[in-house]
N, CA, C and O atoms as a Maestro MAE file, in Angstrom:
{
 s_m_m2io_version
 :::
 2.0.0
}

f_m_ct {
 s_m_title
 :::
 protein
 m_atom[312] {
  # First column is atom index #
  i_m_mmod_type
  r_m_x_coord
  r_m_y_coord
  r_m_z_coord
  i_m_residue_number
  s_m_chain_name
  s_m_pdb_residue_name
  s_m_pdb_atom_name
  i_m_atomic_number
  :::
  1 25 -56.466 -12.557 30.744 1 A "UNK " " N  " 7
  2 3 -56.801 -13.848 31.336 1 A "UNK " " CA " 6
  3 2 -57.958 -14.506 30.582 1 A "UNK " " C  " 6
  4 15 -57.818 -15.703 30.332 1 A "UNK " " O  " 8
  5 25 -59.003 -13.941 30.210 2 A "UNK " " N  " 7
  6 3 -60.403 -13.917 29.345 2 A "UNK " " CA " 6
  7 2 -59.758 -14.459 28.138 2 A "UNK " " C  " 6
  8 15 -60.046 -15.530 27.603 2 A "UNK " " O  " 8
  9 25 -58.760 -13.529 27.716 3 A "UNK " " N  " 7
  10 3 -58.424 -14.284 26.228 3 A "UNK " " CA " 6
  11 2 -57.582 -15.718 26.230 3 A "UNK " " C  " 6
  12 15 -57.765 -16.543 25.335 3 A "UNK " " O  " 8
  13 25 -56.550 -15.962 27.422 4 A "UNK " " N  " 7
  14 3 -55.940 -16.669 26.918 4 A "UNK " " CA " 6
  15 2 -56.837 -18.338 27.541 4 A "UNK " " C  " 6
  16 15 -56.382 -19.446 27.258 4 A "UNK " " O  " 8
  17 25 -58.439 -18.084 28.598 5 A "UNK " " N  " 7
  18 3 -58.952 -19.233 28.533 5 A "UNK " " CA " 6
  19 2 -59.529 -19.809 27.665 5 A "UNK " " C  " 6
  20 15 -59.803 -21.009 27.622 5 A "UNK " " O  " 8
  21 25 -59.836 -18.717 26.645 6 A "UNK " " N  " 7
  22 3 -60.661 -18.709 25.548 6 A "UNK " " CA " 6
  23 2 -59.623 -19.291 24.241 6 A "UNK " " C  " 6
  24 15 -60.101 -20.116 23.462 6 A "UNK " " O  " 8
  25 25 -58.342 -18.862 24.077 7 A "UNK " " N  " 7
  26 3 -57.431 -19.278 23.233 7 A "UNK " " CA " 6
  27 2 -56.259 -20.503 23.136 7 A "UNK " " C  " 6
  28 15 -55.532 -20.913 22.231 7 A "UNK " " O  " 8
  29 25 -56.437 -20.809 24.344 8 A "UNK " " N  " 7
  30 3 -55.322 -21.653 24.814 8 A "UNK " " CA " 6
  31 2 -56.198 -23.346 24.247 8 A "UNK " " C  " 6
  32 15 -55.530 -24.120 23.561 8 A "UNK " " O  " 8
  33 25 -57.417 -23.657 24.567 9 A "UNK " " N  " 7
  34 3 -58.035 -24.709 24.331 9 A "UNK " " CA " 6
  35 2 -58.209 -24.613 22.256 9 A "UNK " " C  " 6
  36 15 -58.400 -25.621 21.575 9 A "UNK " " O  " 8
  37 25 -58.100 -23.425 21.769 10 A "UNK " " N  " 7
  38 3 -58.290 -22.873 20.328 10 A "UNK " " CA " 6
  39 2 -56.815 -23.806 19.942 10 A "UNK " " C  " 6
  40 15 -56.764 -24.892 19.365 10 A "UNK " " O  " 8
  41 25 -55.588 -22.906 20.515 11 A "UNK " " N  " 7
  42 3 -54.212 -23.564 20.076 11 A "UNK " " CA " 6
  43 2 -53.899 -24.722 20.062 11 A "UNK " " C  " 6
  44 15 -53.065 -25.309 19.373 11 A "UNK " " O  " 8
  45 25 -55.017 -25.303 21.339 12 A "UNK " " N  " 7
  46 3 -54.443 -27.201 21.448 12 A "UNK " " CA " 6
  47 2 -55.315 -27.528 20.428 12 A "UNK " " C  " 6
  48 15 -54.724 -28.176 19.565 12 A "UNK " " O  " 8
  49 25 -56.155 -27.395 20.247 13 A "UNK " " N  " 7
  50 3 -56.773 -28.718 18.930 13 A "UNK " " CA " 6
  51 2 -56.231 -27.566 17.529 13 A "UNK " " C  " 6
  52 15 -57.083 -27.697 16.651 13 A "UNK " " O  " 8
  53 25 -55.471 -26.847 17.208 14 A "UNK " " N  " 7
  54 3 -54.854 -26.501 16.011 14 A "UNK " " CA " 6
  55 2 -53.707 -26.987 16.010 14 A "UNK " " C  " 6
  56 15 -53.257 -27.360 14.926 14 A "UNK " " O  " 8
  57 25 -53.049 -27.099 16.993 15 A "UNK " " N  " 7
  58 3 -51.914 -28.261 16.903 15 A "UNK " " CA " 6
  59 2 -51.860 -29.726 16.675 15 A "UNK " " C  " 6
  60 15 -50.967 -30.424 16.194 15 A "UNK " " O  " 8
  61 25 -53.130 -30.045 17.174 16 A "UNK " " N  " 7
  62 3 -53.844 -31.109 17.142 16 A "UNK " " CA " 6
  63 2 -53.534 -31.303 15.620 16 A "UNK " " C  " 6
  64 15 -52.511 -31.891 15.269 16 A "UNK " " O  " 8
  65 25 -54.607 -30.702 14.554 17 A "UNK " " N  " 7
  66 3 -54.810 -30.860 13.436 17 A "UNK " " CA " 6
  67 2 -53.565 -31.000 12.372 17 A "UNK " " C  " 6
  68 15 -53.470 -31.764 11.411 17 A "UNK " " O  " 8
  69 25 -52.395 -29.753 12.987 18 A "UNK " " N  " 7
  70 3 -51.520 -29.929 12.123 18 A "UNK " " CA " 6
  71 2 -50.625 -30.934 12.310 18 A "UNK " " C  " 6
  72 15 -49.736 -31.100 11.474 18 A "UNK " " O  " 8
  73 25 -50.725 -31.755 13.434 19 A "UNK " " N  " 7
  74 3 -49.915 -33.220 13.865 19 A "UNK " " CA " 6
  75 2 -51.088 -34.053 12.919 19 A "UNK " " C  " 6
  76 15 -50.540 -34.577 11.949 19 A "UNK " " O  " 8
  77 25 -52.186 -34.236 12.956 20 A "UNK " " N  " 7
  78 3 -52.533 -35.601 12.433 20 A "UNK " " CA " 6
  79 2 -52.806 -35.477 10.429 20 A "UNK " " C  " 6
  80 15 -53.079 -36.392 9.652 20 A "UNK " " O  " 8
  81 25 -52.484 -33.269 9.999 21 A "UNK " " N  " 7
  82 3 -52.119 -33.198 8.736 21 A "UNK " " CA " 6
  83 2 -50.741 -33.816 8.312 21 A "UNK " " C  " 6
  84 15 -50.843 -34.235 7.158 21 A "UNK " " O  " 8
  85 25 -49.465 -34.028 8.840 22 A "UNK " " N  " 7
  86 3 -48.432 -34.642 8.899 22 A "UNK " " CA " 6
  87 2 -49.133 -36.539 9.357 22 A "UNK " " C  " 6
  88 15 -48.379 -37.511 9.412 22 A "UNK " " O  " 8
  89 25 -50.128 -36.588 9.528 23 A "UNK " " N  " 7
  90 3 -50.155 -38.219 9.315 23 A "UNK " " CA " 6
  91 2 -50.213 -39.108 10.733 23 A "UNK " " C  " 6
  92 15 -50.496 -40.306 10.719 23 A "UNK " " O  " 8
  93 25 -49.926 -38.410 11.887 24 A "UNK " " N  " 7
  94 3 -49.576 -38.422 13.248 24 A "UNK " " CA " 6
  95 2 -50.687 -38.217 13.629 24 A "UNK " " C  " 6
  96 15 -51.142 -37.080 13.749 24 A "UNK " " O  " 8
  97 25 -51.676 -39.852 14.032 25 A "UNK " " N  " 7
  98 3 -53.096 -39.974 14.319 25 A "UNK " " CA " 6
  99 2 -53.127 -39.746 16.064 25 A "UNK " " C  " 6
  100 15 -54.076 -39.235 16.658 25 A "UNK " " O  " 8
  101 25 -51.899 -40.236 16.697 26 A "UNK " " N  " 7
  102 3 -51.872 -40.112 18.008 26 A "UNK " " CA " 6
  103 2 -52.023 -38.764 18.639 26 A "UNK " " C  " 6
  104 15 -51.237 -37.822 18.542 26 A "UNK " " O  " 8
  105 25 -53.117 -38.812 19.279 27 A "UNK " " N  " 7
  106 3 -53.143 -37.026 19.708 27 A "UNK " " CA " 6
  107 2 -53.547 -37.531 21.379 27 A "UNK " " C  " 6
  108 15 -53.879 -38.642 21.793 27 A "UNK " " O  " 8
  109 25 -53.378 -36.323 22.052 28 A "UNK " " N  " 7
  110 3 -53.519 -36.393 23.654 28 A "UNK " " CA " 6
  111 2 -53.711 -34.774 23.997 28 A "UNK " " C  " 6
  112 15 -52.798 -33.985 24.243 28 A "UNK " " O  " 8
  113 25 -55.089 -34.497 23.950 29 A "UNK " " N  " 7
  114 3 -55.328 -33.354 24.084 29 A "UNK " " CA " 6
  115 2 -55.945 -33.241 25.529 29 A "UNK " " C  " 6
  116 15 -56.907 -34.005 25.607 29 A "UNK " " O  " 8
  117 25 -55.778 -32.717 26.420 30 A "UNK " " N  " 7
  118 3 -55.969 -32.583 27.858 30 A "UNK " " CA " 6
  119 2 -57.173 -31.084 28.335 30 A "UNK " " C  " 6
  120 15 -57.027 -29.908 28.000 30 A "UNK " " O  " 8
  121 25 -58.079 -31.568 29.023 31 A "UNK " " N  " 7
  122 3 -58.825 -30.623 28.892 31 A "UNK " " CA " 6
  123 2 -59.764 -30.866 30.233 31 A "UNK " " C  " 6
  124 15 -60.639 -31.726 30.134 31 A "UNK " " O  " 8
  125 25 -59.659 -30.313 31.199 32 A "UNK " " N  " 7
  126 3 -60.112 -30.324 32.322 32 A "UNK " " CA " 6
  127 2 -61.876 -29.275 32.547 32 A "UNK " " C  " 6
  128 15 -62.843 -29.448 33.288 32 A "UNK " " O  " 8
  129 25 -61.704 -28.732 31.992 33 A "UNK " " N  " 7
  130 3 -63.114 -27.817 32.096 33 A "UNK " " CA " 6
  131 2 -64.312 -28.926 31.801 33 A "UNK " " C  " 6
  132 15 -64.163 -30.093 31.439 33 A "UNK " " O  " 8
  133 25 -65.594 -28.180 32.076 34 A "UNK " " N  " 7
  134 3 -67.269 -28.711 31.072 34 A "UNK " " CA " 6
  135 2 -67.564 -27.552 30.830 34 A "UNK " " C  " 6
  136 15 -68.313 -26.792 31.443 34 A "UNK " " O  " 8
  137 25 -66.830 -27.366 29.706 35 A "UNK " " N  " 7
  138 3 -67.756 -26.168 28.866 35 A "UNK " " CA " 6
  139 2 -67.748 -26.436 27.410 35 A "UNK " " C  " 6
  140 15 -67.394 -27.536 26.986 35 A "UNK " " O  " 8
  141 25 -68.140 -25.434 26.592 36 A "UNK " " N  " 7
  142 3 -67.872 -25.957 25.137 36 A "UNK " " CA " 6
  143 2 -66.963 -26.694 24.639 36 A "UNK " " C  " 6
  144 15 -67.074 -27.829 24.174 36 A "UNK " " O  " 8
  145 25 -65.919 -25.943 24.752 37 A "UNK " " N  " 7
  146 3 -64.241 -26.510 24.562 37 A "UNK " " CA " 6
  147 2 -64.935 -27.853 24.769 37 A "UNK " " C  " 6
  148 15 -65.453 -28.436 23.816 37 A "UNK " " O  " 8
  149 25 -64.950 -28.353 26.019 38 A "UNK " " N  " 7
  150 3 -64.844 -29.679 26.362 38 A "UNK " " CA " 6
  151 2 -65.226 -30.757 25.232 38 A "UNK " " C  " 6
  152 15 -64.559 -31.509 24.521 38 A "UNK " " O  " 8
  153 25 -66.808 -30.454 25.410 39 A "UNK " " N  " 7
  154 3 -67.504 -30.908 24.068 39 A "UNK " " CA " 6
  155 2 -67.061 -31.059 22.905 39 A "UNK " " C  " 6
  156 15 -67.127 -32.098 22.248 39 A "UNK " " O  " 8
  157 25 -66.490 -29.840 22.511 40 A "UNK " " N  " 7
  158 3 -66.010 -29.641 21.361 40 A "UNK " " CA " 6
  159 2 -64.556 -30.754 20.898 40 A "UNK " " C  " 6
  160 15 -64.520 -31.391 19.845 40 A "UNK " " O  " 8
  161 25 -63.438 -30.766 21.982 41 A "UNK " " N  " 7
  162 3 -62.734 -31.666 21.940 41 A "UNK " " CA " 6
  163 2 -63.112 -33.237 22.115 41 A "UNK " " C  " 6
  164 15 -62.753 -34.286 21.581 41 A "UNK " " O  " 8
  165 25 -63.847 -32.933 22.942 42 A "UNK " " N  " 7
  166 3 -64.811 -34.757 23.215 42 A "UNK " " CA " 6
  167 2 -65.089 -35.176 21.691 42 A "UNK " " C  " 6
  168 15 -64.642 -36.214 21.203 42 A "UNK " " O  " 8
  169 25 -65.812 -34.328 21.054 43 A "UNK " " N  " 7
  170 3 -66.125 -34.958 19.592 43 A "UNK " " CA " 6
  171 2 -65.046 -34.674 18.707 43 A "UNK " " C  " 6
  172 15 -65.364 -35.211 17.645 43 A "UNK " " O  " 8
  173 25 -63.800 -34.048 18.558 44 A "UNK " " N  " 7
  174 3 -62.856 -34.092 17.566 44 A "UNK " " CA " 6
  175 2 -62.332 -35.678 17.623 44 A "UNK " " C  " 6
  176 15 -62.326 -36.452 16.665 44 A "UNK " " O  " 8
  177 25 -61.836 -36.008 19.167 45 A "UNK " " N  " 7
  178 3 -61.054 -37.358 19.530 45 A "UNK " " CA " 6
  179 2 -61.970 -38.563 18.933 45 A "UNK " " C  " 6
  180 15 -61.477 -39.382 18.158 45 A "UNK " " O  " 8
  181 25 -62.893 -38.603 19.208 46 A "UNK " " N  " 7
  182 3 -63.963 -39.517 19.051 46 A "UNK " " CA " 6
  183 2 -63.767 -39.114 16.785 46 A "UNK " " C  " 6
  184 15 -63.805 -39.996 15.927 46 A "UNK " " O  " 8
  185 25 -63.650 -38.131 16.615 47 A "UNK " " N  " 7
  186 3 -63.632 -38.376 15.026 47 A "UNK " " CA " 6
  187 2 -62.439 -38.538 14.787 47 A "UNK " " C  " 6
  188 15 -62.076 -38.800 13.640 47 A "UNK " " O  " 8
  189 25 -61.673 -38.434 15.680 48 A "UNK " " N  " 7
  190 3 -59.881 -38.820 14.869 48 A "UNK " " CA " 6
  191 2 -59.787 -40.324 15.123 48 A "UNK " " C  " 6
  192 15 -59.002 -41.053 14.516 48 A "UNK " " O  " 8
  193 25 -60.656 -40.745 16.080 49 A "UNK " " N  " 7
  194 3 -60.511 -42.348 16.122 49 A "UNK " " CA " 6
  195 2 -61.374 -42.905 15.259 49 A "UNK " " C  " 6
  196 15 -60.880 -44.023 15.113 49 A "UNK " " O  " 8
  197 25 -62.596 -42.855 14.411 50 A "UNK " " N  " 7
  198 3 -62.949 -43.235 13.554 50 A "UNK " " CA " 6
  199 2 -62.498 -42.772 12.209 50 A "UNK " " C  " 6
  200 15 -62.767 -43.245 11.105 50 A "UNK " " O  " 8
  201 25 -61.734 -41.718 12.539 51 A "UNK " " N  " 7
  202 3 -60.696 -42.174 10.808 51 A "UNK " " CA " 6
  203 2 -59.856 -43.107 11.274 51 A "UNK " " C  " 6
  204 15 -60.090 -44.176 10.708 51 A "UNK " " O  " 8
  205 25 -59.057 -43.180 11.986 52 A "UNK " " N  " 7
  206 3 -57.783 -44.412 12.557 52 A "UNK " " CA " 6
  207 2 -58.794 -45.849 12.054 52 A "UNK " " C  " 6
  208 15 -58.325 -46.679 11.275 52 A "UNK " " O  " 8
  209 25 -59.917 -45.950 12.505 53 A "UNK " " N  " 7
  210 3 -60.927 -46.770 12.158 53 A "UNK " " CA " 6
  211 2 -60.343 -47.376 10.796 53 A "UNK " " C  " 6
  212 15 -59.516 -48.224 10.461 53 A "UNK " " O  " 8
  213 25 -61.459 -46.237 10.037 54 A "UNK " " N  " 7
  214 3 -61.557 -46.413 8.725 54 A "UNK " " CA " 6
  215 2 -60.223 -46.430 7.985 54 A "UNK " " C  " 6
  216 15 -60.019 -47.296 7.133 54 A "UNK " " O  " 8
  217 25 -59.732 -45.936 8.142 55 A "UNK " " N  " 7
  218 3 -57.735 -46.210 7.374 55 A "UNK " " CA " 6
  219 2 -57.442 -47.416 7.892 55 A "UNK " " C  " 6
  220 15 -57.282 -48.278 7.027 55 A "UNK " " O  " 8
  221 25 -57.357 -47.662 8.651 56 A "UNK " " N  " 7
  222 3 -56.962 -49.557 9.062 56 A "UNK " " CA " 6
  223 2 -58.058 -50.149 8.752 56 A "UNK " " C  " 6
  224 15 -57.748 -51.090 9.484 56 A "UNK " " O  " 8
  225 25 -59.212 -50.519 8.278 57 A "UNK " " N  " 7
  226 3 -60.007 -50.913 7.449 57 A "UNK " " CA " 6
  227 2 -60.039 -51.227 5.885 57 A "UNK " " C  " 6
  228 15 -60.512 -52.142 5.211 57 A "UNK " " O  " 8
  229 25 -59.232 -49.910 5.569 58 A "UNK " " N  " 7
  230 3 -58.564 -49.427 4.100 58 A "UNK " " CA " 6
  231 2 -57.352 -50.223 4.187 58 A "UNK " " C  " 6
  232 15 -57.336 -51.209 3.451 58 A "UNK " " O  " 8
  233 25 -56.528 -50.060 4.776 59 A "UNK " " N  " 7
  234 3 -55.505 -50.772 4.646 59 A "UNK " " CA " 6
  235 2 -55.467 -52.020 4.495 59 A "UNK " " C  " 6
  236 15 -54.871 -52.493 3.527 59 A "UNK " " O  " 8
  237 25 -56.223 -52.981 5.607 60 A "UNK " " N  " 7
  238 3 -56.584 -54.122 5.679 60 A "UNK " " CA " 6
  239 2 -56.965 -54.704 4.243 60 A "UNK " " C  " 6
  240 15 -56.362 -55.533 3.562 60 A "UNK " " O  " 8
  241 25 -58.193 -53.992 3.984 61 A "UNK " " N  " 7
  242 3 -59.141 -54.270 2.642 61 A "UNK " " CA " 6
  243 2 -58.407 -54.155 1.691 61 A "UNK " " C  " 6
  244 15 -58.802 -54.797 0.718 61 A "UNK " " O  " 8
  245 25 -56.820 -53.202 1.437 62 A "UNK " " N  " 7
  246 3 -56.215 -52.707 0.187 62 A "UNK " " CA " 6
  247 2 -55.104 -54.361 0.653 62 A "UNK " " C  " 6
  248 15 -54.521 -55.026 -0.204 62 A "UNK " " O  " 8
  249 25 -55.086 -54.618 1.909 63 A "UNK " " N  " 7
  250 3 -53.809 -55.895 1.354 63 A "UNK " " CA " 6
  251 2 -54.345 -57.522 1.153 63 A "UNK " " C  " 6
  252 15 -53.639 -58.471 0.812 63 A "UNK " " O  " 8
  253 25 -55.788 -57.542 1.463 64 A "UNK " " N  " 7
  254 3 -56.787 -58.353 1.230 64 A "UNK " " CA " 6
  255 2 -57.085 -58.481 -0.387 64 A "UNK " " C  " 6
  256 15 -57.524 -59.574 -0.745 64 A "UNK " " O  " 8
  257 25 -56.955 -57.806 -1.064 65 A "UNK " " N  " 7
  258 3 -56.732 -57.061 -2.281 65 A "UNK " " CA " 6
  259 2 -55.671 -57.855 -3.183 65 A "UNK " " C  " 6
  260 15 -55.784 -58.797 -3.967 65 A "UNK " " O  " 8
  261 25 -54.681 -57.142 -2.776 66 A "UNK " " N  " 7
  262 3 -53.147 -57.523 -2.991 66 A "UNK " " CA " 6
  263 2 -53.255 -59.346 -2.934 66 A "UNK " " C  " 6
  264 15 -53.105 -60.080 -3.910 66 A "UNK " " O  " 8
  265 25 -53.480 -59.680 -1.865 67 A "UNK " " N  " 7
  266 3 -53.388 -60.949 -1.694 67 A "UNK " " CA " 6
  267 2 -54.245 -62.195 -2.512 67 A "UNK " " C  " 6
  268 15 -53.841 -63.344 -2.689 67 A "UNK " " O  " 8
  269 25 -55.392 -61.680 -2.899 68 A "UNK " " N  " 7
  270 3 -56.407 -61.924 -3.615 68 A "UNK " " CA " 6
  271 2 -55.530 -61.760 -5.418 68 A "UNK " " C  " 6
  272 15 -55.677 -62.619 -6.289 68 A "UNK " " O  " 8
  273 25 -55.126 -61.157 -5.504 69 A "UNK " " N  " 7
  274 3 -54.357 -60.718 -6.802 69 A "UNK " " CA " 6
  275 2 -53.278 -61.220 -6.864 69 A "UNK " " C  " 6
  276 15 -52.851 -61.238 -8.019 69 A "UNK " " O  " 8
  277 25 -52.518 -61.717 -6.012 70 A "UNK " " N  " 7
  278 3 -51.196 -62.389 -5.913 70 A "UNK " " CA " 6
  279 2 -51.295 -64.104 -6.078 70 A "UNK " " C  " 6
  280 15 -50.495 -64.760 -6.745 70 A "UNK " " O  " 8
  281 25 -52.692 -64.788 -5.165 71 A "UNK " " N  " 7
  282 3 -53.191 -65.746 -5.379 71 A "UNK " " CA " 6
  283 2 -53.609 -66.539 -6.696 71 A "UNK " " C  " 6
  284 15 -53.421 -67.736 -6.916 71 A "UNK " " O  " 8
  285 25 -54.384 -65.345 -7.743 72 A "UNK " " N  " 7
  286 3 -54.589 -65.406 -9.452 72 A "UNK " " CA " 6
  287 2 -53.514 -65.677 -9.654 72 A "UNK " " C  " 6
  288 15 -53.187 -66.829 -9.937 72 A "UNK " " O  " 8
  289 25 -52.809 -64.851 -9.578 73 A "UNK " " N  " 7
  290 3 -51.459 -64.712 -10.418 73 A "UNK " " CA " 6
  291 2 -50.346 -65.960 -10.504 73 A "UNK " " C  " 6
  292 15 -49.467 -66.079 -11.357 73 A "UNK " " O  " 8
  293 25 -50.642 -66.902 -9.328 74 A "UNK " " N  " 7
  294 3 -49.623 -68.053 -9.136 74 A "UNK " " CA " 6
  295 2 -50.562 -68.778 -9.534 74 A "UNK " " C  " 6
  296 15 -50.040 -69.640 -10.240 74 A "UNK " " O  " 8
  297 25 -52.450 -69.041 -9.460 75 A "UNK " " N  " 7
  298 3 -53.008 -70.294 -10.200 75 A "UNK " " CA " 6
  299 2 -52.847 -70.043 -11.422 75 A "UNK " " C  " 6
  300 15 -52.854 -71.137 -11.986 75 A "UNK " " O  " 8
  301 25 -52.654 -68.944 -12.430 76 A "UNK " " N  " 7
  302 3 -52.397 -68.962 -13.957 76 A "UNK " " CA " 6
  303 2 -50.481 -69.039 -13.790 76 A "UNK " " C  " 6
  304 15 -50.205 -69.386 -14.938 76 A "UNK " " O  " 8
  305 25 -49.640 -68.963 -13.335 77 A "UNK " " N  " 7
  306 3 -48.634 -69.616 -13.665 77 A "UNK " " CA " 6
  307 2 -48.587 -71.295 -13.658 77 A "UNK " " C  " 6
  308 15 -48.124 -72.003 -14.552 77 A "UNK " " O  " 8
  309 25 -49.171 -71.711 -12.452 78 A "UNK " " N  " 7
  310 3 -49.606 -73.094 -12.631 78 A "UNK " " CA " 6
  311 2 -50.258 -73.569 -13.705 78 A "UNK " " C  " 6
  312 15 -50.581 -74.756 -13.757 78 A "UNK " " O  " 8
  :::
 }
 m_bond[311] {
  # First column is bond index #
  i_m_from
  i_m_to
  i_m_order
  :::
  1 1 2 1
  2 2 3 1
  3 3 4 2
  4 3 5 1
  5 5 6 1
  6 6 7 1
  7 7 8 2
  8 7 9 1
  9 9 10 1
  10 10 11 1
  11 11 12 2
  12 11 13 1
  13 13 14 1
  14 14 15 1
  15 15 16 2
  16 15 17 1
  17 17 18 1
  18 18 19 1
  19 19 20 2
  20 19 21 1
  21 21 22 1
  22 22 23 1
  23 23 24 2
  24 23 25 1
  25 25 26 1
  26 26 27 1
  27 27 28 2
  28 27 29 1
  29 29 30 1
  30 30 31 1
  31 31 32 2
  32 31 33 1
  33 33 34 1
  34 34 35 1
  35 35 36 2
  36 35 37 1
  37 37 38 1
  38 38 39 1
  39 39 40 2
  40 39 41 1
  41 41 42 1
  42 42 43 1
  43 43 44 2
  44 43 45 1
  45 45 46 1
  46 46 47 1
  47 47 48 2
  48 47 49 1
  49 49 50 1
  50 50 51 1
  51 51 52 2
  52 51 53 1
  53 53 54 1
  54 54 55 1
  55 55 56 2
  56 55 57 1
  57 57 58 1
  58 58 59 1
  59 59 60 2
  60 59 61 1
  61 61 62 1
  62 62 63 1
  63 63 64 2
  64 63 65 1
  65 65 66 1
  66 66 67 1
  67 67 68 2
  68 67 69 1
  69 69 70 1
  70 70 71 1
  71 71 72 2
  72 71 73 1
  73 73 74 1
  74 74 75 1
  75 75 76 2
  76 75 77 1
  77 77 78 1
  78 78 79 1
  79 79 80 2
  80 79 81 1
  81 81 82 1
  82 82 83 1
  83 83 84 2
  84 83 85 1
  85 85 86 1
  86 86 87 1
  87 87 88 2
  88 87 89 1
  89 89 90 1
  90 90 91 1
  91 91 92 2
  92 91 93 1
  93 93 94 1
  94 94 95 1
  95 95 96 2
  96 95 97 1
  97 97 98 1
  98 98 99 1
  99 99 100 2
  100 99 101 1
  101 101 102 1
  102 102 103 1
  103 103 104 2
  104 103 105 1
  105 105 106 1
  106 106 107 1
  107 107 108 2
  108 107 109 1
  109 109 110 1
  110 110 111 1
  111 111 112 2
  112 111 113 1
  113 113 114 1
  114 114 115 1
  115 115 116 2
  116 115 117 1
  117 117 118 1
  118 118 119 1
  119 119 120 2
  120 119 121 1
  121 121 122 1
  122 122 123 1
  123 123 124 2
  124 123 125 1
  125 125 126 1
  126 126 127 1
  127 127 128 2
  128 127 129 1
  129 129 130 1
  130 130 131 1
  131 131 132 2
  132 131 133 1
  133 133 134 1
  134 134 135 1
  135 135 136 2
  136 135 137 1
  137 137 138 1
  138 138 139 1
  139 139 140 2
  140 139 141 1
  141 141 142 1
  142 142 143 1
  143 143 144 2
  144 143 145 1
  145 145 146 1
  146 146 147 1
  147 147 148 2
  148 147 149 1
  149 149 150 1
  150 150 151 1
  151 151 152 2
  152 151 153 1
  153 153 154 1
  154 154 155 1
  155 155 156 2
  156 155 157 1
  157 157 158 1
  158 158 159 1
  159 159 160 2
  160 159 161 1
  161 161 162 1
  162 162 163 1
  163 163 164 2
  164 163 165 1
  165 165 166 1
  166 166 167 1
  167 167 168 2
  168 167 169 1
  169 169 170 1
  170 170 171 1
  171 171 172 2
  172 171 173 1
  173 173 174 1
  174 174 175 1
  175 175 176 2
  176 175 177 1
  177 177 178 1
  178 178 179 1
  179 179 180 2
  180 179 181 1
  181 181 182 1
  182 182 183 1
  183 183 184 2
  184 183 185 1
  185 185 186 1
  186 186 187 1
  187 187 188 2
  188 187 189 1
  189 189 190 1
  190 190 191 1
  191 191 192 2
  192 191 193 1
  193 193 194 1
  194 194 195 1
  195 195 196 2
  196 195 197 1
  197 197 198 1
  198 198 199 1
  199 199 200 2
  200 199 201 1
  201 201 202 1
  202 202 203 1
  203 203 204 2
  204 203 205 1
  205 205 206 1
  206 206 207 1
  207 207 208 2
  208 207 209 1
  209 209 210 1
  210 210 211 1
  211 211 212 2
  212 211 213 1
  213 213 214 1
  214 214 215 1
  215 215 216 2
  216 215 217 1
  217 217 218 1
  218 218 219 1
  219 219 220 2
  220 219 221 1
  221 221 222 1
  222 222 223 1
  223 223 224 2
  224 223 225 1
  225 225 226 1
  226 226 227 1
  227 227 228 2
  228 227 229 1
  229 229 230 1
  230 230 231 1
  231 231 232 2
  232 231 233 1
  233 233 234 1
  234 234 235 1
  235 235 236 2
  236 235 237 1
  237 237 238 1
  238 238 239 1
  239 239 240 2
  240 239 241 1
  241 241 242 1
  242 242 243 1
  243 243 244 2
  244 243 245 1
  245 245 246 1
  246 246 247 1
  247 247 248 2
  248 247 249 1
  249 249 250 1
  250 250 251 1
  251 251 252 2
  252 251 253 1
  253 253 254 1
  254 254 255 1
  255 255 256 2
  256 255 257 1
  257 257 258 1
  258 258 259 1
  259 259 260 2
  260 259 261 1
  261 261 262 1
  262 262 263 1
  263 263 264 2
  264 263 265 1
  265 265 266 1
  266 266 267 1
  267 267 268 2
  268 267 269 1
  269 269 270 1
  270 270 271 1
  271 271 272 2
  272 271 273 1
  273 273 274 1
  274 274 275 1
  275 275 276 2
  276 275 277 1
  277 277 278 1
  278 278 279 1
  279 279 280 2
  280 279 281 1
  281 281 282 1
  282 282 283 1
  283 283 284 2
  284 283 285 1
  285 285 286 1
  286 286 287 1
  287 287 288 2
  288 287 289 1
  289 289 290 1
  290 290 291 1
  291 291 292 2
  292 291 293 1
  293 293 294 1
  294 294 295 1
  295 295 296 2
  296 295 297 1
  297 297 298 1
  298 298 299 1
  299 299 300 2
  300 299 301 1
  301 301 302 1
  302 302 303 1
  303 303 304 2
  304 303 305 1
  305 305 306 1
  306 306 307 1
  307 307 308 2
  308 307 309 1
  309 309 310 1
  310 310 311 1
  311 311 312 2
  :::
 }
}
């Protein structure tokens, strides 16, 4: 019983990780205790949403980019 309260919160955020290594930012990790775990998951979510952040930032900025470069490209055909 000891091990599996101790392991079961271990398995959800390793599943966690290998869903958002496949690219799959949406996570829903459920966690009812206040103990470490808790904490510990409180701050993973909170850092998987500031990469979601920063990649749609990147993205944004990479087609801001694009667009900026596409714009040149039709005033020198003109």
């Amino acid at each position: 019983l000891l091990s599996n309260d101790i392991s079961k919160p271990i398995r959800k955020l390793v599943k966690s990780m290998s869903n958002i290594k496949e690219g799959n930012f949406d996570i829903s990790i459920s966690y009812r205790r206040n103990d470490e775990f808790a904490f510990l998951i409180t701050q993973y979510k909170k850092m998987i949403e500031e990469i979601k952040e920063l990649i749609d930032k990147l993205y944004v900025s990479e087609l801001s980019k694009k667009e900026v470069e596409l714009k040149a490209k039709e005033y020198e055909l003109k």
